[in-house]
C-alpha positions in Angstrom: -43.2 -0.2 132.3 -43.4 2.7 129.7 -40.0 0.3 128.0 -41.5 -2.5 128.3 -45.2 -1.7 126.7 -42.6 0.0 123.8 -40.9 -3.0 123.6 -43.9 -5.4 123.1 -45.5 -3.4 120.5 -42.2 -2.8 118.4 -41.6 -6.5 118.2 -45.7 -6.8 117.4 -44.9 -4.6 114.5 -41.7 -6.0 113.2 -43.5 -9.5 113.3 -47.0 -7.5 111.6 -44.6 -6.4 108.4 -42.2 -9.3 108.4 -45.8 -11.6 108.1 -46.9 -10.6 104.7 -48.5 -12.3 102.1 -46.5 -11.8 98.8 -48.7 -8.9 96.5 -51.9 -10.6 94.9 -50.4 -9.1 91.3 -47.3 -11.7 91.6 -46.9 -14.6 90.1 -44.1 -17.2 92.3 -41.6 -18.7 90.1 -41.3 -22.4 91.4 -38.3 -25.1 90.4 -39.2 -28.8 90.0 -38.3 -29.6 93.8 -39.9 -26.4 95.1 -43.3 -27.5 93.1 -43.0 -31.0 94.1 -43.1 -29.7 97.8 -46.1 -27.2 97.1 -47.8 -30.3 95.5 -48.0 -32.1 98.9 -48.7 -29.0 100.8 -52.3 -28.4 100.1 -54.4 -29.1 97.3 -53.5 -27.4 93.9 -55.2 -26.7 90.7 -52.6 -27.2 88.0 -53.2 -25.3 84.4 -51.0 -27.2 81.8 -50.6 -24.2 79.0 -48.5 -25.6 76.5 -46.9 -28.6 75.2 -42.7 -28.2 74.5 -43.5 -28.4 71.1 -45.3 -24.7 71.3 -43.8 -21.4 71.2 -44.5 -18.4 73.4 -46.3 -15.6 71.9 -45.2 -12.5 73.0 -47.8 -10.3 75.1 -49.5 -13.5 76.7 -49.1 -14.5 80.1 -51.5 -17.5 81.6 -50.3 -16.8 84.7 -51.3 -12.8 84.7 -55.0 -14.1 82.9 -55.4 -16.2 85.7 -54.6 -13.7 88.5 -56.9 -11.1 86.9 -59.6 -13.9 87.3 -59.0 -13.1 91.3 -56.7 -16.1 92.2 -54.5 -14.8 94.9 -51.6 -17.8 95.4 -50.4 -18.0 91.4 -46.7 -19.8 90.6 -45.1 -20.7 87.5 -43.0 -24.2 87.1 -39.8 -23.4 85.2 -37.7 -25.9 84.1 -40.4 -28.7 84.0 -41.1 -31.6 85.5 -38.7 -34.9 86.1 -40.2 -37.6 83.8 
């Protein structure tokens, strides 16, 4: 009984640790065909920050503004999209 009850609450806690959302300060770095299938997931709010004609400035990061805002689920597209 004592084996069993042991048993039960190991596998509870393997499943507890294993089931974790990734840390709120992440940002997710999606390809085209990993977006596309977020896309039709749930609904999305997509920011477009810059056009291929821009530069990056160094220090800036949309992505950490946005999660400082208090958005939890935040990805970055790299590579772009298929036109």
């Amino acid at each position: 009984m004592k084996k069993t009850v042991l048993l039960i609450g190991l596998v509870l806690l393997a499943v507890a640790f294993f089931n974790q959302p990734p840390p709120v300060n992440q940002v997710i770095q999606l390809n085209p065909q990993e977006f596309s299938v977020k896309m039709k997931q749930k609904p999305v709010f997509v920011v477009d920050v810059h056009t291929p004609e821009q530069t990056h400035i160094p220090g800036t990061s949309a992505a950490q503004t946005i999660i400082k805002l208090g958005y939890t689920e935040v990805y970055d597209l790299k590579g772009g999209t298929p036109h």
